[in-house]
N, C-alpha and C positions, 0 to 999 in steps of 0.2 A: 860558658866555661872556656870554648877557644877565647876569648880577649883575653881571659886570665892567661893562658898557657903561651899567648902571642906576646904577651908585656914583658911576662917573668922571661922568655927564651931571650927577649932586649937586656936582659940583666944578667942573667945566666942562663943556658941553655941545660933540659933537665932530660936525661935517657926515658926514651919508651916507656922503661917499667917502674919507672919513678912517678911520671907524671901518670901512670896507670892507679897507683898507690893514692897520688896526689886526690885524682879523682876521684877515688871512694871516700873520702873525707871533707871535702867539699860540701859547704852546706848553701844554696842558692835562696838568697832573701829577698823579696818583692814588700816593701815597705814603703809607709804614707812621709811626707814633708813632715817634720814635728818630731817624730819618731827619735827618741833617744836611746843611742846604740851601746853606752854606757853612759851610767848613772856616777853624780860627785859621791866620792868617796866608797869607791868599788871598785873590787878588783876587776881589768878589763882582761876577761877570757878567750876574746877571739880576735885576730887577724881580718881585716876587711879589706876584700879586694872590690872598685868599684867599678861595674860594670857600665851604670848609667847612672845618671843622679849627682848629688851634691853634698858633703860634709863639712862640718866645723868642729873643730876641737876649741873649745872655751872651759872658761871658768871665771867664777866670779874673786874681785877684790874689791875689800872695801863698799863689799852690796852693788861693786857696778862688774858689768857683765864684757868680760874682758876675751874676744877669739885669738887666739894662739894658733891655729894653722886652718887652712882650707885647704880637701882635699877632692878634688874630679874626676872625671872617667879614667880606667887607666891607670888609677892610682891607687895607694892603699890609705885606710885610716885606722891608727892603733895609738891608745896611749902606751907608746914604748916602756914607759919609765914603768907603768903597772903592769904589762904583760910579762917584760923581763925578770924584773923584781917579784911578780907575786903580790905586790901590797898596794891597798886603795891607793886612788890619786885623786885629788880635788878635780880634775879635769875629767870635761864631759865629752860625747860625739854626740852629733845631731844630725838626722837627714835635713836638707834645707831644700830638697826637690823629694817629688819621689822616687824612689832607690831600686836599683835591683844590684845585691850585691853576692857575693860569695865570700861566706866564711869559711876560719880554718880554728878552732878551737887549738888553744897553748899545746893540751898535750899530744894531740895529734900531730902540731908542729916540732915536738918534742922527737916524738915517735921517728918523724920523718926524717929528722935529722939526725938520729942513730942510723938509724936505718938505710938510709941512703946519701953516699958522700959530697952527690950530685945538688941535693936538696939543702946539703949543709951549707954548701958553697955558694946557694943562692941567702941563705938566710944571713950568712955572714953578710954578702956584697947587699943586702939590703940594709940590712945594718949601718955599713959603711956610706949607703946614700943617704939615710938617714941623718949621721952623725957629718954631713957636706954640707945637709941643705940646714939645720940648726945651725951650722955657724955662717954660711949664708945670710941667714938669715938675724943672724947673732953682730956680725958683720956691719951689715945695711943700717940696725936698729943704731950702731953706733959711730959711724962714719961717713954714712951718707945723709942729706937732708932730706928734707920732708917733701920736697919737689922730686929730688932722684929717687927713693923709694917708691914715690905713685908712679914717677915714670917705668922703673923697673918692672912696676908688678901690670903697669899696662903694657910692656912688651909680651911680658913670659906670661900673661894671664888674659888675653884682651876677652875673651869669653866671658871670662866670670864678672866682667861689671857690670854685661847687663844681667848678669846673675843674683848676685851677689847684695844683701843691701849697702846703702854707701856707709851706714855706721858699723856695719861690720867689717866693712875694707880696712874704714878708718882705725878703728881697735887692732883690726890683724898690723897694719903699716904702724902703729906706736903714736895716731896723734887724733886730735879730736876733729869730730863730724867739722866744726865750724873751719878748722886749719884744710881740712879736704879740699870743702866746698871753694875756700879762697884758693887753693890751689887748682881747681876743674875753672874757676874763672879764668886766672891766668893762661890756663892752655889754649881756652877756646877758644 
C-alpha cells in the first residue's frame, strides 16, 4: 500500500485522514498471469493500482485481438470509459505477469470523493493524465511513423520489451508483428 500512497502523493498529495479513509477501502490482489481483471462487455468496477506485475487493456476487432494500452508498476489499469459511465465496454484487462495489485471499487471511489476534497482533487488530476496520455497517444498513432513510435515507446518504456510480447507491442504501436520486426532489424 505505501507505493500506492508514494505514486498518488506524485500526482496529488492526500491529508493524513484521507489517505487513512483511503486505506480502509483498499482491497490488495495477489493474482496468476492470464488472469482477467475485467471481462468484454462488463461493467469495470474497480480502480487498479499496480503494485508489481503487468497489464493490457485489449479487445478484439474483426476476431483479431487488438491491445490498446499497457499498464506497469506504479501505474493504474481501469477501463475509464466503463467505470465512469457505468456501461459494459468491449474492452478487457489482463494480468500479463503475476500481479499483486490494489483495488478501489467505483463506489468507494465515489464515496471518497464526497467525502474528501483532497481525494477529489486527485481523481480529477488523474483524469486529467489520463485524457494527456490518450491523446498522446492519439497524437503518435497519427503523426508519427512507425519507426518514431517504436522509438518513443523504447525510450519511455525500455522495460517492457523484454516484457512484453513483440505482437502485442506491435498492436499497442498501430502496425503489424511483420512492420516491427523490419523495424528492430533496422536499429540493430
Amino acid at each position: 500500500m505505501e507505493r500506492f500512497f508514494r505514486t498518488v502523493s506524485n500526482i496529488s498529495p492526500l491529508l493524513p485522514a484521507t489517505e487513512q479513509a483511503v486505506a480502509e477501502v483498499l482491497h490488495r490482489l495477489e493474482l496468476p498471469a492470464g488472469h482477467l481483471l475485467v471481462r468484454q462487455n462488463t461493467v469495470c468496477d474497480y480502480l487498479y493500482f499496480i503494485e508489481s506485475g503487468l497489464t493490457r487493456t485489449f479487445y478484439y476487432k474483426h476476431e483479431k485481438d487488438v491491445t490498446d494500452w499497457i499498464s506497469a508498476e506504479n501505474s493504474f489499469a481501469v477501463s475509464i470509459l466503463s467505470f465512469i459511465s457505468r456501461q459494459p465496454d468491449r474492452r478487457m484487462i489482463e494480468l500479463l505477469e503475476p500481479s499483486v495489485l490494489w483495488a478501489l471499487h467505483y463506489s468507494d471511489f465515489e464515496y471518497l470523493c464526497e467525502r474528501y476534497h483532497d481525494f477529489e482533487r486527485l481523481g480529477r488530476h488523474l483524469a486529467a493524465l489520463g485524457l494527456v496520455q490518450l491523446q498522446k497517444k492519439f497524437d503518435d498513432a497519427h503523426f508519427a511513423t512507425a519507426l518514431e513510435r517504436y522509438r518513443l515507446f523504447m525510450q519511455t518504456n525500455p522495460s517492457l520489451l523484454q516484457r512484453v510480447p513483440l505482437g502485442m507491442i506491435a498492436s499497442y504501436l498501430g502496425i503489424t508483428q511483420e512492420t516491427l520486426s523490419r523495424i528492430r532489424a533496422q536499429i540493430i
